[in-house]
N, C-alpha and C positions, 0 to 999 in steps of 0.2 A: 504493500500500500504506500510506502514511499515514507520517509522520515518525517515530513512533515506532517503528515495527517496522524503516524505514531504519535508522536508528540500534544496535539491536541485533543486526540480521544485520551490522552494520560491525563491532561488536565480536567476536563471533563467528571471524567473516574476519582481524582483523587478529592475532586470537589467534592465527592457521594461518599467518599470514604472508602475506594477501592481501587488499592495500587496496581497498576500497569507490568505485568514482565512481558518488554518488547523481544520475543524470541522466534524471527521468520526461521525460515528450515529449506534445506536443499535435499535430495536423494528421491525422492516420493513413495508411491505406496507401498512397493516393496522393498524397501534399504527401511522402509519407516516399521514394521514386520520385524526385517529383522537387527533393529536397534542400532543403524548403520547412517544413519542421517549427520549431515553438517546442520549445525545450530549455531546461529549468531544471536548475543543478547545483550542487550542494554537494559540495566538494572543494576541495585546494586542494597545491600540490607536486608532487612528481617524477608520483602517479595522472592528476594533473590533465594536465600535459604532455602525457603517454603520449594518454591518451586525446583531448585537445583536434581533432586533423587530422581523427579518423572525426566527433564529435559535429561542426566547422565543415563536414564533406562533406554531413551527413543532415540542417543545420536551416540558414533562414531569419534565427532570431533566436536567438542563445545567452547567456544568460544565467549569468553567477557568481553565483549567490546569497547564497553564505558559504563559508566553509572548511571544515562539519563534514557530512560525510553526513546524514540526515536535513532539512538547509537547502531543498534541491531538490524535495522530496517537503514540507514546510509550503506552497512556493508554489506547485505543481501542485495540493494542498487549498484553497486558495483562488482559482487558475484553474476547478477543477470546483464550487468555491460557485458564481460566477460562470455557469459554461454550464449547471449546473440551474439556478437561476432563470430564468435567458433561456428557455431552453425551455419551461420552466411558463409564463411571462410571453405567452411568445407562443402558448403552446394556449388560454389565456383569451382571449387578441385573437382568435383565429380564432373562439372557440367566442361569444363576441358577436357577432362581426360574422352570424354564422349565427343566433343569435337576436335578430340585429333587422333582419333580411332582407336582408342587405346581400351582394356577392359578397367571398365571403373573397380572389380573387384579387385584385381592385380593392384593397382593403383593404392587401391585403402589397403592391403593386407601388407603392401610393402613400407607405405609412407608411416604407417602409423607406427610402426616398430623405431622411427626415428627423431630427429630434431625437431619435422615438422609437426609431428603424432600431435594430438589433446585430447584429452575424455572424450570434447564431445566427437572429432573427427571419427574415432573409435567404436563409437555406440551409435554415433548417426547417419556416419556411412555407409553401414550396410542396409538401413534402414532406409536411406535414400532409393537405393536401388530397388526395395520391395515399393519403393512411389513407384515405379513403373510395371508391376508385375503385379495389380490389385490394388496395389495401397498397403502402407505400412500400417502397422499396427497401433493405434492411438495411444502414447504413453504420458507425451505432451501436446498441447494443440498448438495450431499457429496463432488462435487468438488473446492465447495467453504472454504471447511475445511482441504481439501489438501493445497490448497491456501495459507490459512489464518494459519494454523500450521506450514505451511512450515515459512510465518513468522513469527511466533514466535519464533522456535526455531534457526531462523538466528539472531535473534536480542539477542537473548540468547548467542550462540557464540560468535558476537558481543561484548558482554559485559561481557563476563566471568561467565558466573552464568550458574549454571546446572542447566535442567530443566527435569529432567526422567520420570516422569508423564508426561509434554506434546507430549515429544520425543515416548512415547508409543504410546498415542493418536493418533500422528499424524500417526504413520504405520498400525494403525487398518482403518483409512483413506485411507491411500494407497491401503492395499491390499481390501477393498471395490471398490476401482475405478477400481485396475486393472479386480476387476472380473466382471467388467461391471457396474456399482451402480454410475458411476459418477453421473447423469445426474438424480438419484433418491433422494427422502427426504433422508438427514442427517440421520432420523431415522431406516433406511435402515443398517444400518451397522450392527444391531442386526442378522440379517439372516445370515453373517460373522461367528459372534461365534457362535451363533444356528438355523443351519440352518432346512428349515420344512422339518424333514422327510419324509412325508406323500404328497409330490411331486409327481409324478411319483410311486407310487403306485397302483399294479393291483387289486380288488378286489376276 
């Protein structure tokens, strides 16, 4: 939801008498299953306590950010700067290696073992390639990266800092949503820059 809106439902809450622990989360349903999740938090005292046993049972890595609500929610903003570009980064790699004839799976089994590899290239390029063969399986949507780029590059504003790699990212988001892809896997956006010829083809 973005730091600033953390930070004003805290005020809100603590007007009422009920303190804030700002703790977004990274991994999803299943790393969340099996107690493998990244946790960022902003908090700090007797909430932090309280809450510390569940957030150390559901995450992997738990991070203290700072002490104020909204902390937790600035580094999840720059976690999800981070996995939209990865994912933009890695529909251009597929969508090359498809325009200059090469097999996109050779391409992902080789690169990712090296300098260029990241999580998401790893997990989402294979997943690209099921966009052409059905559709990938829905783990994440495209419309939650509209979302989630839209905040970041607000928070970017915000705060005076250029962001041109996510501000890209984010419009390869958009025009995915506009052209119907909201509601499909993230990895979906690959069919964007290269799309299957071989659609709609007569024999």
């Amino acid at each position: 939801i973005g730091p600033e809106a953390a930070r004003d439902l805290a005020e809100k809450l603590d007007a009422a008498g009920h303190p804030l622990v700002d703790a977004p989360i990274s991994g999803g349903p299943v790393r969340a299953g099996q107690g493998d999740l990244l946790i960022v938090v902003g908090a700090a005292g007797a909430p932090l306590d309280t809450a510390r046993p569940v957030l150390e049972h559901l995450s992997s890595t738990l991070t203290i950010v700072g002490p104020r609500p909204g902390d937790g929610q600035a580094l999840k903003t720059i976690n999800q700067l981070l996995a939209g570009v990865h994912i933009a980064a890695a529909a251009e790699a597929v969508a090359l290696s498809r325009g200059l004839g090469l097999d996109p799976a050779v391409m992902i089994a080789a690169l990712s073992q090296g300098a260029a590899g990241s999580f998401m290239f790893a997990d989402r390029g294979p997943r690209m390639l099921d966009a052409y063969t059905g559709g990938a399986e829905v783990k994440s949507r495209v419309d939650i990266f509209v979302k989630d780029m839209g905040i970041v590059t607000s928070v970017g504003r915000a705060s005076h800092v250029p962001l041109p790699l996510a501000a890209a990212a984010q419009q390869l988001y958009l025009i995915a949503e506009a052209a119907g892809l909201g509601a499909h896997d993230d990895s979906s956006v690959v069919t964007i820059l290269s799309p299957d010829t071989t659609k709609g083809a007569t024999s």
